[in-house]
N, C-alpha and C positions, 0 to 999 in steps of 0.2 A: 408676557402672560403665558402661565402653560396647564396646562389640561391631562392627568393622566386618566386611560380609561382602562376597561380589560383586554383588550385588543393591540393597543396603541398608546401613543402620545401625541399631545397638539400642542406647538411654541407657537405666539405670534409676536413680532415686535417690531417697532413702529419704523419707517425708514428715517426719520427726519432729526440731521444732525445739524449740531445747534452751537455754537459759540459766543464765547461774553454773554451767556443769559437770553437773545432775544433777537439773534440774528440766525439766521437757517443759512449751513454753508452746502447742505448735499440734502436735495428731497428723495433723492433714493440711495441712501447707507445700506450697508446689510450687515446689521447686530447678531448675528448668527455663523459661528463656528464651527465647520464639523471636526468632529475630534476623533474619530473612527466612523466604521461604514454603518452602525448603529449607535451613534452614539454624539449627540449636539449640545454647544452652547450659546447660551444667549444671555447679551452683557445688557448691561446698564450704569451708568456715569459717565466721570469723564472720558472722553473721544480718547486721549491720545492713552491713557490707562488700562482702559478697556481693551484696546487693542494690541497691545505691547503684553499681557496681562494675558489676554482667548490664546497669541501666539506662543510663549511662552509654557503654557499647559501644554497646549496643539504641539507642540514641536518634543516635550519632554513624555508625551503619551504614546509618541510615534516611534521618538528612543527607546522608552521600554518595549515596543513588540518589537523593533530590530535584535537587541540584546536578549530576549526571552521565547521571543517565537511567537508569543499569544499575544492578544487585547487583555485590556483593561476590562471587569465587568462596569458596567452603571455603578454600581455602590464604591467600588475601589478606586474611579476616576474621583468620583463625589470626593470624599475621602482623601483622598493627595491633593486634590485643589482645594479642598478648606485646610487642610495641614500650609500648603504654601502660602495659601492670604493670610493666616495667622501669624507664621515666622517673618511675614513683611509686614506685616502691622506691627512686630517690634522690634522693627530698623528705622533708619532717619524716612526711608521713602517708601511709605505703604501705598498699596494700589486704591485709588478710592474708584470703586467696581463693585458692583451686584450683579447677580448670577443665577442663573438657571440654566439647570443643567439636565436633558432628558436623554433617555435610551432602554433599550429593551435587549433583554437577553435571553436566550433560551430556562434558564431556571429559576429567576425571577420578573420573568416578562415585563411589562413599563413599567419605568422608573420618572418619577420626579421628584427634585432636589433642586431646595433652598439654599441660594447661600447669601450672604449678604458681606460686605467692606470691611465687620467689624471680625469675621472668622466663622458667625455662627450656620447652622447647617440643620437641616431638618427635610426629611423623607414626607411628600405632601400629596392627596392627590390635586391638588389644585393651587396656583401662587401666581404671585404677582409681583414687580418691582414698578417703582416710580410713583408720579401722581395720578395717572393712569388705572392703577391699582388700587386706589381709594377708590374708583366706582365701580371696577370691573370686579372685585371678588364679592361683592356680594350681588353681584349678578349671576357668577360663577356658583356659591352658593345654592341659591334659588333655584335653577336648572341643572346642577350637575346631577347624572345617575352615571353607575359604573360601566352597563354594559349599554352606552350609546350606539350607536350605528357613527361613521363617520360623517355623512350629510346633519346628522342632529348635533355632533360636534360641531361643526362650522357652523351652525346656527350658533350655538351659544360663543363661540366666538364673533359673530356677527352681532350678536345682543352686546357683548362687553365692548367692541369700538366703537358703534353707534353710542354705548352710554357715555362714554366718553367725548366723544366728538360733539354731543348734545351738553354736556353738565362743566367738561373743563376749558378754562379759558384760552388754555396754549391749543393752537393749531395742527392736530396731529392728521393729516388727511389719508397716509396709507399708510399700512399696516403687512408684512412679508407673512405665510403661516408657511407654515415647517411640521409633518407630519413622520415621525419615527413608529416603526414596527417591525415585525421578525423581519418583512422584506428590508429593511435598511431605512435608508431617510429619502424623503418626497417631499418635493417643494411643490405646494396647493399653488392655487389665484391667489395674489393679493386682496386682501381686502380694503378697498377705498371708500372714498366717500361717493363716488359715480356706482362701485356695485351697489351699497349698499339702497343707493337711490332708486337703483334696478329691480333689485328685490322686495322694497317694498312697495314698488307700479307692480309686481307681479300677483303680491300678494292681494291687492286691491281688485285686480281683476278676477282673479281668483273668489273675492270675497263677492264678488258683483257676480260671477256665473253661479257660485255656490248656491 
């Protein structure tokens, strides 16, 4: 899931890697590539794809600033990485991977971008991959405003795993967030299912001194 605001961006994605459908082989994966010092991706599909796939980019992004001098902006990493899942979607062996991809730059501040398996790609302020994403974007909806405070982001990222952890059947207990801005990338608390159980004892008391 990722959240872009005016400030900032917000990834989160889920730790728990999963094999044959229904067996969990890693409760702490980390679906999150950085790609430059401002600049992250977060995959989705299969494990070995995924990963073969984030390196791949990660490594031909890192060639072009040896050869050029500069970075990549946000929109031009976007851009070469939906250029290359397209030209491997039509070879024998396409990557089957979804993608978000966020970052911030000086003259277009956060970015977030869609991309998905089949090539396509879309500038968003808010997206989602997986089943996951059937409850949390229209949670996302409902609570997004542009210029959130950071604490009101993590909320609404707290409202999308809770609805998740509440409504889908598959087991996703924690969740990694990854916070991009002019300063570079910040790796937040996890969010589990113990914070979030934190959070709402806090709330409760809270609602009880109020």
């Amino acid at each position: 899931m990722g959240i872009a605001f005016n400030d900032f961006v917000l990834l989160a994605a889920d730790r728990t890697c999963s094999a044959h459908g229904i067996l969990v082989v890693k409760p702490d994966d980390d679906k999150t590539f950085k790609l430059a010092d401002n600049l992250v991706l977060a995959v989705s599909g299969e494990p070995g794809d995924t990963v073969q796939f984030a390196e791949y980019i990660s490594k031909n992004i890192q060639l072009y600033k040896m050869r050029n001098g500069y970075e990549l902006s946000p929109s031009e990493a976007a851009h070469y990485t939906r250029r290359t899942l397209a030209e491997y979607l039509r070879t024998r062996t396409p990557y089957q991977c979804s993608l978000l991809l966020a970052g911030h730059s000086a003259e277009a501040g956060p970015e977030l971008y869609f991309l998905d398996y089949l090539g396509s790609m879309a500038r968003l302020p808010y997206a989602a991959h997986g089943y996951g994403g059937l409850f949390s974007l229209s949670v996302m909806d409902r609570y997004y405003k542009a210029d959130a405070t950071q604490a009101e982001a993590v909320e609404i990222m707290n409202k999308c795993v809770a609805e998740i952890q509440q409504r889908l059947i598959v087991n996703l207990p924690n969740f990694q967030l990854i916070m991009i801005d002019s300063e570079g990338v910040k790796k937040l608390p996890d969010i589990t299912v113990h914070t979030l159980k934190e959070a709402e004892r806090e709330r409760q008391r809270q609602a009880v001194v109020g």
